[in-house]
N, C-alpha and C positions, 0 to 999 in steps of 0.2 A: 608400370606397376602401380596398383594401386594401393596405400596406403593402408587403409580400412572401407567395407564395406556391411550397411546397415538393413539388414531388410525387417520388415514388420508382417509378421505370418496371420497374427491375429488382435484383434482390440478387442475394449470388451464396453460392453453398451452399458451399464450403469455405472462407470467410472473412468477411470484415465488410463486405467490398466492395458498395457500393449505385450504381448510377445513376439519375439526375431531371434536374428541369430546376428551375430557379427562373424566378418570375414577379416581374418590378417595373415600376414605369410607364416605364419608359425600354425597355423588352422583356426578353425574354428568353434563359436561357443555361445550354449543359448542363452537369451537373454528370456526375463528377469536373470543373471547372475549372481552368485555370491561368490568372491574373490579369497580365499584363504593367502593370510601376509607371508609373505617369506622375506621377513626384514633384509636380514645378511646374506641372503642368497639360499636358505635353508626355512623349509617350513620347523618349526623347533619339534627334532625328537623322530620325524616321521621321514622315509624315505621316500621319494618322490613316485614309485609306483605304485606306494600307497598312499599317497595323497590322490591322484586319478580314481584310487579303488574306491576312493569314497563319492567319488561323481564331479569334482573339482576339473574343470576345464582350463580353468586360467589362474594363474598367481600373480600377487603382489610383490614387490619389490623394490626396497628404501635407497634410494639416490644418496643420501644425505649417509648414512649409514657404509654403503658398500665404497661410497671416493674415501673416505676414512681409510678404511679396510675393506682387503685389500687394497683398495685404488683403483680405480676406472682405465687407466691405461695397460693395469695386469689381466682384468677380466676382459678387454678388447683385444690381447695377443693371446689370450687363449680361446679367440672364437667368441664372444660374447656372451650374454647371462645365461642363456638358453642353454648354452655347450656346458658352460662354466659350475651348472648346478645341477644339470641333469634333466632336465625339462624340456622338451621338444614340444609343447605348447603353447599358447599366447601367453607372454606376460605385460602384467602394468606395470611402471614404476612412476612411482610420486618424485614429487620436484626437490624437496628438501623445504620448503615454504611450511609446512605443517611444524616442521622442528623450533622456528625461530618462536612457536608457541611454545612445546612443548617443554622444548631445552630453554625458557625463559630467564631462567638466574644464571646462565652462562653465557648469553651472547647479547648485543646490542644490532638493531633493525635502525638505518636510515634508507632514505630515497633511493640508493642506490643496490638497497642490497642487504644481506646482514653478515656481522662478523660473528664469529661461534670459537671457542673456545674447544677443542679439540677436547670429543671424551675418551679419548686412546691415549695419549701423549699429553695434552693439555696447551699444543700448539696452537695457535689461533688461526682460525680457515675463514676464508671469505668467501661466500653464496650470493651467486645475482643471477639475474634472469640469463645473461652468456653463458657462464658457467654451469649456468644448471641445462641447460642445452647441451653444454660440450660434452660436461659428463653422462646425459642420457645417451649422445647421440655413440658415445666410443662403447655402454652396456650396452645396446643393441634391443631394449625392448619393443615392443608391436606398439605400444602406447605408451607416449608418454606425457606427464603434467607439464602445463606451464607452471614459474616460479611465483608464488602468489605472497601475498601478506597477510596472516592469520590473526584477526585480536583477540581478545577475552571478550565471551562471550555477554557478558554481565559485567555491570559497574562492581566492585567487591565491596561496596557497603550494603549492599541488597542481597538478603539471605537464598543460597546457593539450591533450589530444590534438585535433590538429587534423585532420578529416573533411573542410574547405574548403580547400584548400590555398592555390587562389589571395586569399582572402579572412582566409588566416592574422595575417596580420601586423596588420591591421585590426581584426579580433577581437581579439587578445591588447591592442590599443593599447585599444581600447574597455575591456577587461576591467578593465583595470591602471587605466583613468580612474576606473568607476566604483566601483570597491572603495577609490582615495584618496578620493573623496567622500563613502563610506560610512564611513569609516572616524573611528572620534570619538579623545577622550583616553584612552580606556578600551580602545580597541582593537576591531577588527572582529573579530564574531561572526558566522560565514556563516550561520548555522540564526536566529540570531534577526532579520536581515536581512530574509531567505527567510517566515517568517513576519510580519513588521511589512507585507511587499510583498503577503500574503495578505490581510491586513487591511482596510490602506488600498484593494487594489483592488474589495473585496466591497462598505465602505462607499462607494467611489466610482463605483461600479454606480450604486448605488440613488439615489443625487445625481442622475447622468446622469437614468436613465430616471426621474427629478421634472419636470427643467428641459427636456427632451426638445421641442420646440414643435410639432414637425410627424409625431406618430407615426403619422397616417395615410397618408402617403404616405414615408415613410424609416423604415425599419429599421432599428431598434437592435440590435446585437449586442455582449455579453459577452463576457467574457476572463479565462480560466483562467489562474494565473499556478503557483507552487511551485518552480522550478528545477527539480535531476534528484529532488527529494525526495518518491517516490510516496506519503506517506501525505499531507503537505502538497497537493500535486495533488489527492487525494482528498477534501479540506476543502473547499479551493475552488471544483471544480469543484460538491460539492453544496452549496455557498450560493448558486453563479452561477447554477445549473440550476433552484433552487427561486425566481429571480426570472422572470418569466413575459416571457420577449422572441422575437423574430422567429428571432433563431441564436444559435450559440455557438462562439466562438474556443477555441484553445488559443493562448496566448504564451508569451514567453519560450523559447524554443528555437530551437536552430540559431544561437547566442551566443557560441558557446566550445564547447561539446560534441561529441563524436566521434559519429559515424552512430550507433553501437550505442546509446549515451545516446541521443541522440534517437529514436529507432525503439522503447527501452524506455519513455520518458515519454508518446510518444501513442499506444500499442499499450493503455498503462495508462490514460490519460485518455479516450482520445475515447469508450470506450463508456460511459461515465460521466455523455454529457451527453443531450441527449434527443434520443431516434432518430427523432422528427419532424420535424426541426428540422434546418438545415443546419449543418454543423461545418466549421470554417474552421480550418487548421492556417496562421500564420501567418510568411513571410519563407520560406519554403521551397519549393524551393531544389533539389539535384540528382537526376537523374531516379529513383536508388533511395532517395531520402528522399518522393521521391513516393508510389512505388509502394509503399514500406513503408505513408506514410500511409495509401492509398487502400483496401490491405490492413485495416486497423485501423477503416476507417467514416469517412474524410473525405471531405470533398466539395469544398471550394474552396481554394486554395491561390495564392501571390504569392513572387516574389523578383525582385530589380534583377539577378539571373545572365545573362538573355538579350543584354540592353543592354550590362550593365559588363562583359562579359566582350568582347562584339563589339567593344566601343570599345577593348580593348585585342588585336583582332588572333588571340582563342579561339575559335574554331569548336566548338561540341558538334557530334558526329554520332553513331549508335549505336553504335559504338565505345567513344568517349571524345573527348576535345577536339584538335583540329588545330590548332598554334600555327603560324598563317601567316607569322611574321616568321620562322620559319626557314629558312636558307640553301639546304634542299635543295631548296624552295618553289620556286626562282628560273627554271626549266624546266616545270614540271608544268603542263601543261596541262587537269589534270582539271578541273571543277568541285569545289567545299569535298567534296561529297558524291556524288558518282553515285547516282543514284536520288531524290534529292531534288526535291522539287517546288517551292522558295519561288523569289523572284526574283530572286536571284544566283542558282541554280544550274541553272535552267531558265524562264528571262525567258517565250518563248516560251508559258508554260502560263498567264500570269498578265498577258494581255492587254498583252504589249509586244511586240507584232507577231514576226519572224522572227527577231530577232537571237539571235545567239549566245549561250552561257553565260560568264558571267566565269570566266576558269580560275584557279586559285590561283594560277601566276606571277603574273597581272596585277592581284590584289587584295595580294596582297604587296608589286608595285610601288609602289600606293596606301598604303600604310601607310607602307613606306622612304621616298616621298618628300613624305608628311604630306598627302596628299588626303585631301577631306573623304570624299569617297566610299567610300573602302574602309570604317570604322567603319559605315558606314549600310549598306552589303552583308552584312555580317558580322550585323554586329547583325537586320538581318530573315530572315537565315537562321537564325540563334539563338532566334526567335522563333518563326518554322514548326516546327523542331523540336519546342521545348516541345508546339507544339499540337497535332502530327502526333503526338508520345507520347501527349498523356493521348486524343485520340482512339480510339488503336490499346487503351488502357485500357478506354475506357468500352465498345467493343465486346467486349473479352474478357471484361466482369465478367457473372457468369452464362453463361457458354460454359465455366468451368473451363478455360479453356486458356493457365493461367498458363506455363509450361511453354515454349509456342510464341512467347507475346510475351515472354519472356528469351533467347528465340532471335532473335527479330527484334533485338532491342535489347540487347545482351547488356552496352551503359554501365550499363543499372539491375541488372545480378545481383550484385555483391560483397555481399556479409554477408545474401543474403537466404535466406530458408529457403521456398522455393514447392514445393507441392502442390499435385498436380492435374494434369491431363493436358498 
């Protein structure tokens, strides 16, 4: 059996852009993709045949999160993730490597691994490249990460431009965590940081795919790390690219850095990793970080944006974002979106017989007066979006008709530079 399987249907002549599909034993799913997170085993709010309903082929799902809780050895006696959460499609799950970023002011990262403070209990767990195998390989996903080394993205004397605006303040908290953890008697050195992070993740590659137990049916994928430092990216990605695995990630991005930062690091990296092979730009994230990516040779992509942001009341539409909780809300009768097809905004198309569309007064109401409902409206229109973008993507790659899809969608045009008709 094979593992994974990549094929490329179309490219597109004025840029890197490619469409395929990938093949895993849970089935299959098009690429460019967008990955909606199901942290703990659960996209938050949404039942899983409505998550498909919005065009979602493949989910996300946190390694580092579910050995916590449950536990990896209770989701492998009950049939693994797939069984375990209701999902009979491909899933990914990350390594747990993103966390010793993110969870920075509770755990310590050496050579071998990092120790983490348990956020359930407050016991302390240890993460290493074995481990993070053992536990992917007992959930049972179609893909999984190797265990990598994630730095800060930026020195933290150097003012933070922020590209997420809602996810500002969270970033710069993360930032500032893991630069005090990084930081020794001697003082933190970003560049020598950024290279220790290249290091450890190249030799914790090769650990993985050792310990690796079930390579013929789960896919291993690698992860490029460097920061914004393109010769460092360059290093990495050719020790990643010269270990022989199923894909290849870029990480570390979209941490702290402004769109242009990031749009320069995988503009740089992604053709660097092998064009056979699917490239995963990971945690990303807004529709022109996408479309920069897809521009550049990516294929699969993830962010918690459609969910976190619905739960707090953000509508994306091709525009830009529609914050429901404001006052002028309180009348409109539209739907989130005119023209939208998910199930707030035209029930009616998605097998819930005649009824009406929820207009934005009434999903507003839900929010002012803390029903559960409104978050889970919100959030599965946030979720169609995504999908109804990279859709309208993978149609115009090889049509050249970059041009017309920034017309249709004109949230993904700031800072991009499209050619072509």
């Amino acid at each position: 059996m094979t593992a994974l399987k990549f094929e490329i249907s179309r490219t597109d002549g004025g840029s890197a852009a490619r469409r395929g599909r990938i093949h895993t034993p849970h089935g299959s799913f098009d690429t460019p993709a967008f990955m909606p997170v199901g942290t703990r085993g659960s996209v938050k709010g949404i039942l899983p045949h409505l998550v498909r309903l919005t065009g979602a082929q493949i989910l996300l799902n946190n390694t580092f999160h579910l050995m916590l809780r449950p536990g990896e050895e209770t989701i492998r006696q009950l049939g693994g993730v797939h069984r375990f959460m209701n999902w009979d499609g491909p899933i990914l799950t990350d390594s747990g490597g993103y966390q010793a970023y993110s969870l920075a002011a509770n755990n310590a990262v050496d050579d071998d691994g990092v120790t983490f403070k348990s956020i359930v209990d407050g016991s302390l767990v240890r993460l290493g490249p074995e481990r993070a195998m053992q536990v992917q390989n007992a959930l049972g996903p179609d893909i999984m990460m190797a265990f990598d080394d994630c730095p800060p993205s930026a020195e933290p004397r150097k003012p933070q431009g922020q590209a997420n605006d809602e996810d500002g303040q969270e970033v710069d908290a993360r930032l500032s965590a893991a630069v005090r953890r990084d930081t020794g008697k001697k003082g933190y050195d970003h560049a020598a940081r950024l290279q220790v992070a290249n290091e450890r993740t190249v030799r914790w590659l090769e650990r993985c795919k050792q310990a690796h137990a079930r390579p013929s049916d789960q896919a291993l994928f690698g992860i490029v790390q460097g920061g914004t430092d393109l010769d460092l990216r360059s290093w990495c990605a050719a020790q990643v690219a010269n270990i022989d695995l199923p894909g290849y990630a870029i990480g570390g991005v979209a941490v702290g850095e402004p769109f242009e930062q990031i749009a320069r690091v995988v503009k740089h990296t992604a053709p660097l990793l092998p064009a056979d092979n699917p490239r995963y730009l990971m945690g990303v994230g807004y529709e022109r970080d996408l479309l920069a990516a897809v521009l550049a040779g990516v294929d699969m992509f993830d962010c918690v944006l459609p969910t976190r942001n619905g739960r707090n009341a953000n509508a994306f539409t091709r525009v830009g974002q529609v914050r429901l909780r404001n006052a002028k809300f309180a009348l409109d009768p539209q739907p989130i979106e005119p023209g939208c097809d998910c199930p707030a905004c035209l029930p009616s198309a998605n097998g819930f017989g005649e009824c009406g569309l929820f207009s934005r007064a009434y999903i507003r109401h839900l929010f002012m007066a803390g029903e559960m409902l409104g978050p889970v409206l919100v959030s599965l229109h946030n979720l169609r979006h995504f999908q109804r973008f990279m859709a309208d993507v993978r149609e115009t790659i090889g049509s050249g008709g970059w041009r017309g899809l920034i017309e249709r969608w004109p949230v993904a045009a700031p800072g991009l530079d499209i050619h072509g008709s």
